[in-house]
C-alpha positions, 0 to 999 in steps of 0.5 A: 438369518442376515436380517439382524446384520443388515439392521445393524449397518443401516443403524449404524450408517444412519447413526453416523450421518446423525454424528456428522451433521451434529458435528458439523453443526457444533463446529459452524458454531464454535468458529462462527461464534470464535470469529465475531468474539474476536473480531469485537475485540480487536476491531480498530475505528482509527484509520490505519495510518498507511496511505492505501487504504485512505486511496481506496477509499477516495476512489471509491468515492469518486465513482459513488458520486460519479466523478469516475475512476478519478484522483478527486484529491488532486486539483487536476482530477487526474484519472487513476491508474494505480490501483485496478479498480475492483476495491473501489467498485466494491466500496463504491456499491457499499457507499450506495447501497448502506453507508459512506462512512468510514467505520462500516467500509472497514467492517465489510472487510470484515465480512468479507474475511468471514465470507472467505473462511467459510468459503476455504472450509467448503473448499478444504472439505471437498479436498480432504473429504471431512470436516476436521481438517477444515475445523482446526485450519479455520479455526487457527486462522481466526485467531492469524494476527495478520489476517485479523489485522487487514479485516479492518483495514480498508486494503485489497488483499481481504476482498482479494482473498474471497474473490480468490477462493471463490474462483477456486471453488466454482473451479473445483464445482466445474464439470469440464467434462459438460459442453461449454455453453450449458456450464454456468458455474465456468462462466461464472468461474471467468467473471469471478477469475478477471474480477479477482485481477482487477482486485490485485494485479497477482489474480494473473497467478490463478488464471495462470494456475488454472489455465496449465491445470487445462492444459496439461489435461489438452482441454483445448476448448476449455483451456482457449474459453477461459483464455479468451475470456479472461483476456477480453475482460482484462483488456479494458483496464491494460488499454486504460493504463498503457494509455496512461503511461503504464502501470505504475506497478510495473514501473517499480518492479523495473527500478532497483529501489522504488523509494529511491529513484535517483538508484536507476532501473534494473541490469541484467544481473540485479534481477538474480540478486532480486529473486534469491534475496526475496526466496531467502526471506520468503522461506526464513521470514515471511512464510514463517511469520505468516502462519504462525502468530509466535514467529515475529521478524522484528526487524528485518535489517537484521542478519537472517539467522540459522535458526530461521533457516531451520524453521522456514525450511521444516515449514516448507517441506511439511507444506510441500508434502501436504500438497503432495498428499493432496488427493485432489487437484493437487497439481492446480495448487501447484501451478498456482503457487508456483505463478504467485511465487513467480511474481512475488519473487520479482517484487522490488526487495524493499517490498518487505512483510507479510502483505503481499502473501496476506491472501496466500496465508490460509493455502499455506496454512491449510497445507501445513495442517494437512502435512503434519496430519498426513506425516502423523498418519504416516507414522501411525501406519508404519508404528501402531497401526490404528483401527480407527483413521479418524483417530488422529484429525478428532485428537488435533481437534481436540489439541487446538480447541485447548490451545488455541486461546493461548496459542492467540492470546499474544495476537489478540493482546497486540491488536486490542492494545491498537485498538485503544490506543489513540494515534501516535503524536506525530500522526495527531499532529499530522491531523490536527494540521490537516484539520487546522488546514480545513478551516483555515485554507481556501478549499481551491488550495493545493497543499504538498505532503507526504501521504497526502490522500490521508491528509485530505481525508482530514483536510478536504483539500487539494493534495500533491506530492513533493518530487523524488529528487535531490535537486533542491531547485528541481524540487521548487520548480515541481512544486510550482509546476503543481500549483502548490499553495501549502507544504507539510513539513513533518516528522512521520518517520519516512526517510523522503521528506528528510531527504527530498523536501527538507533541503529544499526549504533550508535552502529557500527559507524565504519561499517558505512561511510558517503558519502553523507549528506543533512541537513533539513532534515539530510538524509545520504548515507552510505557506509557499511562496515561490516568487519570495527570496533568492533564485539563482545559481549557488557554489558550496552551498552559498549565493554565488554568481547571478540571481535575484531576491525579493523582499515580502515587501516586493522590494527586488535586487537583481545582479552578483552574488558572493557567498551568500552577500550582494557583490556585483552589478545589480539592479535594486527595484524598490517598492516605490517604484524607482530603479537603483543600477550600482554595484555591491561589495558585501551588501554595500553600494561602492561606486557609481549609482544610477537611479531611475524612474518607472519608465527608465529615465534618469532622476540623478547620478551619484558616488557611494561608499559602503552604502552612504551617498559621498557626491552627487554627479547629476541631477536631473533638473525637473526632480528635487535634490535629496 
């Protein structure tokens, strides 16, 4: 009599395998197919005009050609202790194994950032136990200006973010329940977790997040295993950079403004103003703008309006109540975001965008998607009460494959807009000089500009900085100290070379030749020539006091300056080798004048007026009158 029933149900549960797979299937290719169109699109050869991205890639070079984790940039070959090295090991394998060139060491980005969204659909179908919600939050990720943006740019945070999710899958696969050495996937998982901080130094956030995750569970011997071997593994590159000098990343986390050294270190009270300004942006700003492609901060100098405390904090509670309703592994997430918040809200304030929460954007986002279907479903269950729980999930995929295309056109429009455009003059000039500097300089010459990797990426020479100091004498004596042979001075809109180099070469034009020069914007190629023009002491911005000259033609003047004139005792050295002792009154001789042979023997005595010889007093008898 049940026979009929049960035929039925098998039918049925077949028929919805059936539907499952082939939904699945459709869904595999709808976003792989949305993903490499619009990738296509908005793919962008030109160099991404950050100086970053041009380090990585030097570094990553260095180790490919077996100079080490080295600056091969800077004459000294300094070893680096900036950037942990997992990118450049990345970069370094793909110049060995494909290619070194600088196209398809942008493109692994991209592949990376489609490895890392099939990786969060795995992870979100496990979390949620179905394919929708995976489907519609890959599917607006696809389509994230921002994620898109760094997918061609040679930066950490996309290689980053797959190693990042891939420490969380092989979490969520670990069975902590199996004795410790017969669990491959958790040793995998501890090779995968340091790995991932040697990427980017905030990887600590997921060790952190994991290790309470144990903790509160009192896994003890999980919980010391994967301490141990997440500290054993790190270790090497902490020793590298103490011995170093520290990190510079935690230096600047020390100074009030990194780009203003002369503001001083952090007090005890700038750290509460610090964390409360970067929540304040954090939640009206940056979160905001981070999932949502029609939210853009145009400019941040701006007063943060109430608007944009409304909308953050409406974001942040339906991502909160995502999280809430999570029925698993809720609580990680939580540590996890509560130690990557933890430390980016101790980032130096000037620390500003989208960039350093780039590889928390498809979390957030799937949080988001997750609340706003858990509040739906919560209405639904107190209003309607509908049959069928899919009913909701099947109807937002509908929803966002029709929106969708308009949802991203604007991105879309921005990024192939960039793509084709060509650089902005005042990087071509910035190039051209390099290029210009490539085939005129000695490829042994030391040149000082700002973003210098990039420039020697173009000029294939030795670069170096200027020093962040308003000291103008300082900021020559550094550029001897670097064996400087070439300065940049150029327009590219950082407020540094304005501020630190510009008043140096107005004060010392001499020490400063012109040998190239491109106009709109003026951008110079300068010869340094430290030993040429005045050095000495300066009052009001004019020569006072004692200091020397030297003439391009070696001529030298050695004695008293007054307001910018010769005024004084002084020693001229002419470049015929004799010595002239006299004193100046406003750049004329007056007086007596001593001249002098190489060895220092007098050749004759006079009287001078206004630089016209009124009387001979004597003459030494072996040299001829003049």
């Amino acid at each position: 009599m049940r026979k009929p029933e049960k035929d039925n149900n098998d039918k049925s549960a077949s028929f919805g395998k059936v539907m499952h797979v082939v939904l699945l299937f459709l869904y595999v290719i709808i976003l792989s197919a949305s993903f490499f169109k619009t990738y296509h699109k908005v793919f962008d050869e030109k160099i991404f005009l950050g100086g970053d991205n041009a380090g990585y890639y030097i570094l990553g070079t260095a180790l490919a050609t077996g100079q080490g984790y080295t600056n091969i940039h800077s004459i000294e070959k300094t070893p680096h202790n900036h950037f942990p090295p997992g990118y450049p090991v990345i970069i370094a394998a793909a110049m060995k194994i494909f290619s070194t060139n600088i196209i398809f060491i942008k493109k692994l980005n991209g592949f990376f950032l489609f490895l890392s969204l099939a990786l969060l659909y795995l992870i979100i179908r496990q979390l949620t136990g179905n394919n929708h919600v995976p489907f519609i939050t890959v599917l607006f990720l696809i389509y994230n200006f921002h994620l898109l943006n760094y997918s061609f740019i040679m930066m950490s945070e996309i290689p980053f973010l797959f190693f990042s999710l891939l420490a969380i899958w092989l979490f969520m696969k670990t069975d902590f329940s199996k004795p410790l050495l017969k669990n491959g996937i958790f040793l995998l998982l501890i090779l995968t977790l340091s790995f991932n901080y040697y990427i980017r130094a905030t990887g600590l956030s997921l060790f952190v997040g994991i290790a309470l995750y144990l903790g509160v569970r009192k896994n003890w011997k999980y919980l010391a295993t994967i301490t141990a071997g997440f500290i054993l593994l790190a270790l090497p590159w902490v020793i590298r950079t103490q011995k170093l000098g520290g990190s510079p990343y935690v230096h600047s986390m020390f100074m009030v403004n990194p780009y203003r050294p002369e503001l001083g270190p952090m007090h005890f009270g700038d750290w509460f103003s610090r964390f409360f300004q970067n929540l304040e942006r954090y939640i009206t700003r940056e979160i905001p703008s981070g999932i949502f492609d029609f939210i853009q901060v145009t400019n941040y100098k701006n007063p943060i309006a109430m608007k944009e405390w409304i909308i953050g904090i409406i974001v942040v509670l339906i991502m909160i109540y995502g999280l809430i309703r999570l029925r698993k592994y809720a609580d990680f997430f939580f540590y996890y975001l509560l130690a990557t918040f933890g430390i980016l809200l101790l980032w130096p304030v000037v620390w500003i965008g989208v960039r350093f929460l780039l590889p928390f954007i498809p979390l957030l986002t799937f949080l988001f998607i997750n609340g706003i279907i858990e509040l739906l479903t919560l209405i639904e269950q107190k209003t309607i009460k509908l049959r069928n729980p899919l009913i909701i999930p099947l109807t937002l995929v509908a929803i966002s494959l029709f929106a969708i295309k308009s949802y991203g056109k604007e991105s879309l429009r921005i990024l192939e807009f960039r793509a084709k455009a060509p650089y902005p003059k005042k990087y071509n000039n910035y190039f051209e000089i390099a290029r210009w500097a490539y085939k005129n300089t000695p490829d042994t010459s030391v040149i000082a500009c700002r973003k210098g990797q990039l420039f020697y990426l173009f000029s294939r020479r030795y670069v170096t900085g200027y020093a962040s100091t308003l000291d103008k004498e300082k900021q020559i004596e550094y550029l001897k100290s670097k064996s400087t042979d070439y300065v940049v001075l150029e327009q590219l809109g950082f407020a540094s070379t304005k501020r630190y180099l510009f008043p140096a070469i107005k004060r010392y034009p001499e020490k400063f030749k012109i040998l190239k020069h491109l106009k709109n914007p003026d951008t110079y190629f300068m010869r340094f020539l430290p030993e040429l023009g005045y050095w000495g002491t300066w009052k009001d911005d004019k020569k006072n006091g004692r200091g020397t000259y030297v003439w391009p033609n070696g001529q030298k003047y050695v004695g008293g300056w007054k307001d910018n004139l010769k005024n004084g005792k002084g020693v001229l050295y002419a470049t015929n080798g004799l010595i002239l002792e006299g004193t100046w009154v406003n750049d004329k001789l007056n007086g007596l004048v001593t001249i002098k042979n190489k060895s220092g023997k007098i050749l004759n005595v006079s009287e001078y007026k206004d630089n016209v010889r009124t009387k001979l007093i004597f003459q030494n008898q072996l040299v001829p009158a003049k």
